[in-house]
Short mmCIF file of the C-alpha atoms (twelve columns), coordinates in Angstrom:
data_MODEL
# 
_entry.id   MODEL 
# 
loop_
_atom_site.group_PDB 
_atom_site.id 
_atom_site.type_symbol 
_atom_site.label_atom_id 
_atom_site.label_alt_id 
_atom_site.label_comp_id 
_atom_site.label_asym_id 
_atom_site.label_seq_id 
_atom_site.Cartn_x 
_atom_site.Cartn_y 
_atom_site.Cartn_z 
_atom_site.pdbx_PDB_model_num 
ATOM 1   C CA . UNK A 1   84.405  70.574  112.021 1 
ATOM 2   C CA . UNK A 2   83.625  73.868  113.173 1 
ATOM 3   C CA . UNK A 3   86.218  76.552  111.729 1 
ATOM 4   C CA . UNK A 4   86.683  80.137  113.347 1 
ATOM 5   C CA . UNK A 5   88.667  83.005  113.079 1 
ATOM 6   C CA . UNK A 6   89.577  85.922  115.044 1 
ATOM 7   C CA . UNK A 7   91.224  89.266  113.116 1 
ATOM 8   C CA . UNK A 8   92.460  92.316  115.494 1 
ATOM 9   C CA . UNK A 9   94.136  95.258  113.932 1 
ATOM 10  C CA . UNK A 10  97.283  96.533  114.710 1 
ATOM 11  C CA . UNK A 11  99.567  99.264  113.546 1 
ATOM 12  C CA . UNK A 12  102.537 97.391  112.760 1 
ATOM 13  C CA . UNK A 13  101.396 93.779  112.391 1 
ATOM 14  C CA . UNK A 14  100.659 91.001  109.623 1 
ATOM 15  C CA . UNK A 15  98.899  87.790  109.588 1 
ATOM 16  C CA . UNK A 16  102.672 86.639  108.877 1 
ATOM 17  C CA . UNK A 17  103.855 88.220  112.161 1 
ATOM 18  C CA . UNK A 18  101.401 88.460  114.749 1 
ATOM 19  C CA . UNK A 19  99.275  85.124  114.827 1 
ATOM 20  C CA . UNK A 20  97.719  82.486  117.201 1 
ATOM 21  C CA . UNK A 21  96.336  78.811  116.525 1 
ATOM 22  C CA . UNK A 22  94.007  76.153  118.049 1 
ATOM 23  C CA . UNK A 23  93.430  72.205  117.121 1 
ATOM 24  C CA . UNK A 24  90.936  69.970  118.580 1 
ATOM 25  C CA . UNK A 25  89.241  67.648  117.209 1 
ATOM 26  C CA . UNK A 26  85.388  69.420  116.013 1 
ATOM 27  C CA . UNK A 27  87.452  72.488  116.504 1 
ATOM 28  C CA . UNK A 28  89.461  75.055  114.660 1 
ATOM 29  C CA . UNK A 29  90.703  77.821  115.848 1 
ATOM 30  C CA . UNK A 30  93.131  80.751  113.843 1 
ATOM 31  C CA . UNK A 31  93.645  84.743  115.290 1 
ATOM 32  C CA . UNK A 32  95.780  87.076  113.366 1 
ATOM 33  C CA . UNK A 33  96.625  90.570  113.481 1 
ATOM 34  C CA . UNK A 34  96.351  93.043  111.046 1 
ATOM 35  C CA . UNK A 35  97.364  96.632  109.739 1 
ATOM 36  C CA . UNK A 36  94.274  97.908  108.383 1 
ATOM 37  C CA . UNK A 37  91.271  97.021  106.558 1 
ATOM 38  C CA . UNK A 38  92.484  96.135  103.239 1 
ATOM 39  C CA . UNK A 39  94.331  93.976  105.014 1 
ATOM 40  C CA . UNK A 40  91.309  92.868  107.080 1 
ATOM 41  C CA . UNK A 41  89.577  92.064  103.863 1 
ATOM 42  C CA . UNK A 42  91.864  89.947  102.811 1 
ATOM 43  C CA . UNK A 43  92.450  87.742  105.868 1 
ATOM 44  C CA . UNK A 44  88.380  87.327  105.933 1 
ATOM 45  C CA . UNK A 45  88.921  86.023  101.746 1 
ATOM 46  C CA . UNK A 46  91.326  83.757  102.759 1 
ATOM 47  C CA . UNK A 47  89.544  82.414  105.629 1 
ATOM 48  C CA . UNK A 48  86.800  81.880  103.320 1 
ATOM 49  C CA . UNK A 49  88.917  80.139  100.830 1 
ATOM 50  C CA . UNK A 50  90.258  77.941  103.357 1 
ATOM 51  C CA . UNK A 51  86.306  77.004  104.582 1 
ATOM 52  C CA . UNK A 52  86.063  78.413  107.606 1 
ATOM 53  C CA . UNK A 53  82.732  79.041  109.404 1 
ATOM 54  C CA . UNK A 54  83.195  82.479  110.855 1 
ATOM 55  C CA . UNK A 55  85.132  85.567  111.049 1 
ATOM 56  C CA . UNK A 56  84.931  87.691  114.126 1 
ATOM 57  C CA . UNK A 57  86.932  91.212  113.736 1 
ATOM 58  C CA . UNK A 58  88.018  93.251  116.734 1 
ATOM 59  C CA . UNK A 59  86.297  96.282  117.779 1 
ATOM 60  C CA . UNK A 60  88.489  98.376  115.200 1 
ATOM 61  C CA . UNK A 61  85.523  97.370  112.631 1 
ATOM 62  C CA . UNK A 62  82.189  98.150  112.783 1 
ATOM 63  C CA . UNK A 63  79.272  95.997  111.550 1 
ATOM 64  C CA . UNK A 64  78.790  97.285  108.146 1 
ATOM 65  C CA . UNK A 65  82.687  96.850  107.422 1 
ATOM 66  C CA . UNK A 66  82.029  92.850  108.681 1 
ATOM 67  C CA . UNK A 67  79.188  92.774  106.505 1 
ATOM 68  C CA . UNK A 68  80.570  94.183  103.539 1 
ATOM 69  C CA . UNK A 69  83.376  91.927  103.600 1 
ATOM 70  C CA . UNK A 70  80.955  88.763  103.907 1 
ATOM 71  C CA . UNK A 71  79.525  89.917  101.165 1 
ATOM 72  C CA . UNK A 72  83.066  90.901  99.201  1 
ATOM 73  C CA . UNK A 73  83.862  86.815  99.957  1 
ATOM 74  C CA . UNK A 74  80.433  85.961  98.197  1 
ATOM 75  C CA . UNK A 75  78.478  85.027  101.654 1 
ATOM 76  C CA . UNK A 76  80.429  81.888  101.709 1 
ATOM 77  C CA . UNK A 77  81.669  83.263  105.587 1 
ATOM 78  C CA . UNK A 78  79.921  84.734  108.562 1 
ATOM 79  C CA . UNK A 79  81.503  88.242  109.568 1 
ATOM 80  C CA . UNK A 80  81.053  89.529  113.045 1 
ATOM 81  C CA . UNK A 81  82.679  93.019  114.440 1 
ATOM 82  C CA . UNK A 82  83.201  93.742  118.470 1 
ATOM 83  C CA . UNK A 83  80.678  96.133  119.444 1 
ATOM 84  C CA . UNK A 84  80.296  97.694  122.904 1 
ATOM 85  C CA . UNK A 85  77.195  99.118  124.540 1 
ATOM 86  C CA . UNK A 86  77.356  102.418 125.514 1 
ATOM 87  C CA . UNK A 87  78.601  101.840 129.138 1 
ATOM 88  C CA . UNK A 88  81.374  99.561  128.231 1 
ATOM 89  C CA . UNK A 89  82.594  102.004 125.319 1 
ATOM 90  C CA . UNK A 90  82.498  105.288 128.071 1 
ATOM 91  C CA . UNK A 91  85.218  102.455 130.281 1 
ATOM 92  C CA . UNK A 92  87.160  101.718 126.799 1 
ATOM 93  C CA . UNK A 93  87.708  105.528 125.787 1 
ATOM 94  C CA . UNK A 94  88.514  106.177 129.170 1 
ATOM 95  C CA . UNK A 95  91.622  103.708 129.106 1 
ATOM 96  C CA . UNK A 96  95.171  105.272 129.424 1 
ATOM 97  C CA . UNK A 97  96.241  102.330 127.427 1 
ATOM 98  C CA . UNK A 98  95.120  99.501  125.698 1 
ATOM 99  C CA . UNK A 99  98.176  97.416  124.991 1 
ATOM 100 C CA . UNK A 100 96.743  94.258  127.340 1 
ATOM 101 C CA . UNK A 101 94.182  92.218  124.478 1 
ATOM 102 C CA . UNK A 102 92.085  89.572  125.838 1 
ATOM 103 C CA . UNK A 103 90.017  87.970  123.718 1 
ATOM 104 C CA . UNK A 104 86.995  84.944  124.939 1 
ATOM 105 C CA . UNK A 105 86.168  82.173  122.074 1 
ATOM 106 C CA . UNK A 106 83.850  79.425  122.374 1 
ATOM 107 C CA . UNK A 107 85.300  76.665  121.288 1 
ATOM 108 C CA . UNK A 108 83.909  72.975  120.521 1 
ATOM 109 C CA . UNK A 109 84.788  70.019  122.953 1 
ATOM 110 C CA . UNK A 110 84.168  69.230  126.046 1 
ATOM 111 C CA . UNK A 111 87.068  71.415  128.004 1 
ATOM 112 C CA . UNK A 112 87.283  71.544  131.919 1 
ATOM 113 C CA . UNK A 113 89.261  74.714  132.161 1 
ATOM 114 C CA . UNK A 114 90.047  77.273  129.765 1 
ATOM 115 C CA . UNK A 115 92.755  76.328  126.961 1 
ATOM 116 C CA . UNK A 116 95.238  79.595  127.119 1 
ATOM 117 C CA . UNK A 117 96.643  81.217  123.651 1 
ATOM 118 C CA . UNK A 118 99.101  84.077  124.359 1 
ATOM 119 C CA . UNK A 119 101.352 86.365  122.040 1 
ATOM 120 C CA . UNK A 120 103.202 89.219  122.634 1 
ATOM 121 C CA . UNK A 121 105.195 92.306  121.122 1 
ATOM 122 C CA . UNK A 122 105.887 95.729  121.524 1 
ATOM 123 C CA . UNK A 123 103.314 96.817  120.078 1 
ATOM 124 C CA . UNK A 124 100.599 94.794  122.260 1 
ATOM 125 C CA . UNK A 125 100.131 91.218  124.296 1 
ATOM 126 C CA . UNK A 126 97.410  89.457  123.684 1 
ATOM 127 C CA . UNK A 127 96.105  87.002  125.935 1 
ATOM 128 C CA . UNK A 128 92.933  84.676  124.298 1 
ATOM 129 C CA . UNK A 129 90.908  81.716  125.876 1 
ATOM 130 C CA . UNK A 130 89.054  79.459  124.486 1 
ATOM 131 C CA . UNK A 131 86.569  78.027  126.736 1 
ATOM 132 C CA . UNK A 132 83.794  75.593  125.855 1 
ATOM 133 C CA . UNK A 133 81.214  76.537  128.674 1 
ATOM 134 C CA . UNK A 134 79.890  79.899  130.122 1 
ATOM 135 C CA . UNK A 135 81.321  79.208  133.840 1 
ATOM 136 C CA . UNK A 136 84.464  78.230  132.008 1 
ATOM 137 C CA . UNK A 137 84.405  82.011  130.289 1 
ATOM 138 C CA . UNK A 138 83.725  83.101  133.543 1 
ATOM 139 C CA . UNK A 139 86.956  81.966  134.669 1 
ATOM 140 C CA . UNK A 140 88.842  83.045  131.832 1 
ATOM 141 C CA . UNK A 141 87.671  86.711  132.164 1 
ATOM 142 C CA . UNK A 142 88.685  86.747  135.681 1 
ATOM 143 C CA . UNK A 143 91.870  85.289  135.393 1 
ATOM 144 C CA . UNK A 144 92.101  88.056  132.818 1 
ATOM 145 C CA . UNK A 145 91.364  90.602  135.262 1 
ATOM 146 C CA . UNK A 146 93.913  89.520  137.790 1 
ATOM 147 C CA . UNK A 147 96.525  89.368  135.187 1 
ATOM 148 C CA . UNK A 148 95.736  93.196  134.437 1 
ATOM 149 C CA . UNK A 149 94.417  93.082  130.788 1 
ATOM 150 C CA . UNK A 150 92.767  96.338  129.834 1 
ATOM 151 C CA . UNK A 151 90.224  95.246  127.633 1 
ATOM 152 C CA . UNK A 152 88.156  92.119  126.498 1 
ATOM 153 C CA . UNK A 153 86.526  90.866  123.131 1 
ATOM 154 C CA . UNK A 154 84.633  88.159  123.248 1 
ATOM 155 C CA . UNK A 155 83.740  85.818  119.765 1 
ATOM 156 C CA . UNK A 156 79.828  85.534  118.346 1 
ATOM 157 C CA . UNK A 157 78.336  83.270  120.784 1 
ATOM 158 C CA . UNK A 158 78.118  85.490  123.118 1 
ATOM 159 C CA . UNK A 159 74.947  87.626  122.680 1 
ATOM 160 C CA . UNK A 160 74.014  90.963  124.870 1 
ATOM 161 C CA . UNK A 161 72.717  89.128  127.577 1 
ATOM 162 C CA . UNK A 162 75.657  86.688  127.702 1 
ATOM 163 C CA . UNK A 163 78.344  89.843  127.236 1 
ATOM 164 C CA . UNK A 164 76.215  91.394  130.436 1 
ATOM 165 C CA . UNK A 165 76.979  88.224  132.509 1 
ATOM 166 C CA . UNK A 166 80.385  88.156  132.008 1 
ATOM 167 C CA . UNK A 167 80.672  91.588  132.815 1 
ATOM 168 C CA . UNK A 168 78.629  91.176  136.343 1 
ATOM 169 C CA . UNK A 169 81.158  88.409  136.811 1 
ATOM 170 C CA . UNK A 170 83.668  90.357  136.960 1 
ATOM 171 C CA . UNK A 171 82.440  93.620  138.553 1 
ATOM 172 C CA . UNK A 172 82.806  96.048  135.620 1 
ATOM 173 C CA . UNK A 173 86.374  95.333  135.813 1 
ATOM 174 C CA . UNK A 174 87.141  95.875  132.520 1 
ATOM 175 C CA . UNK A 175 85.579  97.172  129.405 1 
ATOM 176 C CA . UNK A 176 84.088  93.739  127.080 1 
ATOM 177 C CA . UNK A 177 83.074  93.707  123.285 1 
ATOM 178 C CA . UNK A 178 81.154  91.472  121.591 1 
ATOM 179 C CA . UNK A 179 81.273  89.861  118.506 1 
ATOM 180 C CA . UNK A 180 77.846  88.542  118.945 1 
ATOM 181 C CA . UNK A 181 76.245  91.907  120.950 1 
ATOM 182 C CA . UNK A 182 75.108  93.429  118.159 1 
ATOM 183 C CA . UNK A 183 73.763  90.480  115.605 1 
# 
């Protein structure tokens, strides 16, 4: 059974408070917020503990954070941080506000249409789909769009080239992030 994780940090927010989940079978799927990177750090530990495959931190965190905290949980995990080309990180900085999360996970199965997580606060809504085919994240990202988020983050699978296709798919729309840009 495959076993990922998504972390996003937050001001206000705990893995207690602010958290998603996702069963299939060949699957696992956990996201949880957090306030900060010790807090981070200790999310990707227990993850690890708990034998998951991967870790893939929000865009807050920046490569050698992700692998310093592989490397903190003995290498027993894969760490991953959103990173955005130069382009997309012009559109995010440009944002008047960035309170509308999507996030884009590849999941395991064989799924026909995108499975739809959603959580919201004051603070922020997030809005995650896990897909388990690139026309299927193609959908997802522009149902996103309609819906108004600000901002995507997609999980490791998606590579540069992959990130760029969903991002011609939907026009620009939106600034994307990818966990699995920069590996």
């Amino acid at each position: 059974m495959m076993k990922a994780a998504f972390v996003a940090n937050s001001e206000r927010q705990t893995p207690q408070t602010y958290f998603l989940h996702y069963d299939h079978p060949g699957f696992r799927f956990r996201f949880v917020a957090v306030s900060g990177v010790e807090m981070a750090r200790e999310a990707v530990r227990s993850f690890a503990d708990q034998g998951f495959d991967l870790v893939d931190l929000c865009g807050d965190f920046d490569p050698e954070t992700a692998e310093a905290f592989r490397q903190e949980a003995g290498g027993r995990i894969k760490v991953s941080a959103a990173v955005y080309s130069p382009a997309e990180m012009e559109k995010l900085n440009a944002l008047e506000a960035i309170d509308r999360y999507g996030i884009i996970v590849m999941g395991a199965g064989d799924l026909d249409r995108p499975i739809w997580l959603e959580k919201e606060n004051e603070e922020f809504n997030t809005r995650i789909a896990v897909v388990t085919g690139e026309e299927t994240a193609r959908e997802a990202a522009r149902e996103m769009v309609r819906e108004g988020i600000h901002f995507i983050e997609l999980c490791s699978y998606f590579d540069a080239q992959r990130t760029e296709a969903l991002s011609r798919a939907i026009g620009g729309a939106v600034p994307i992030g990818s966990c699995g840009a920069g590996a």
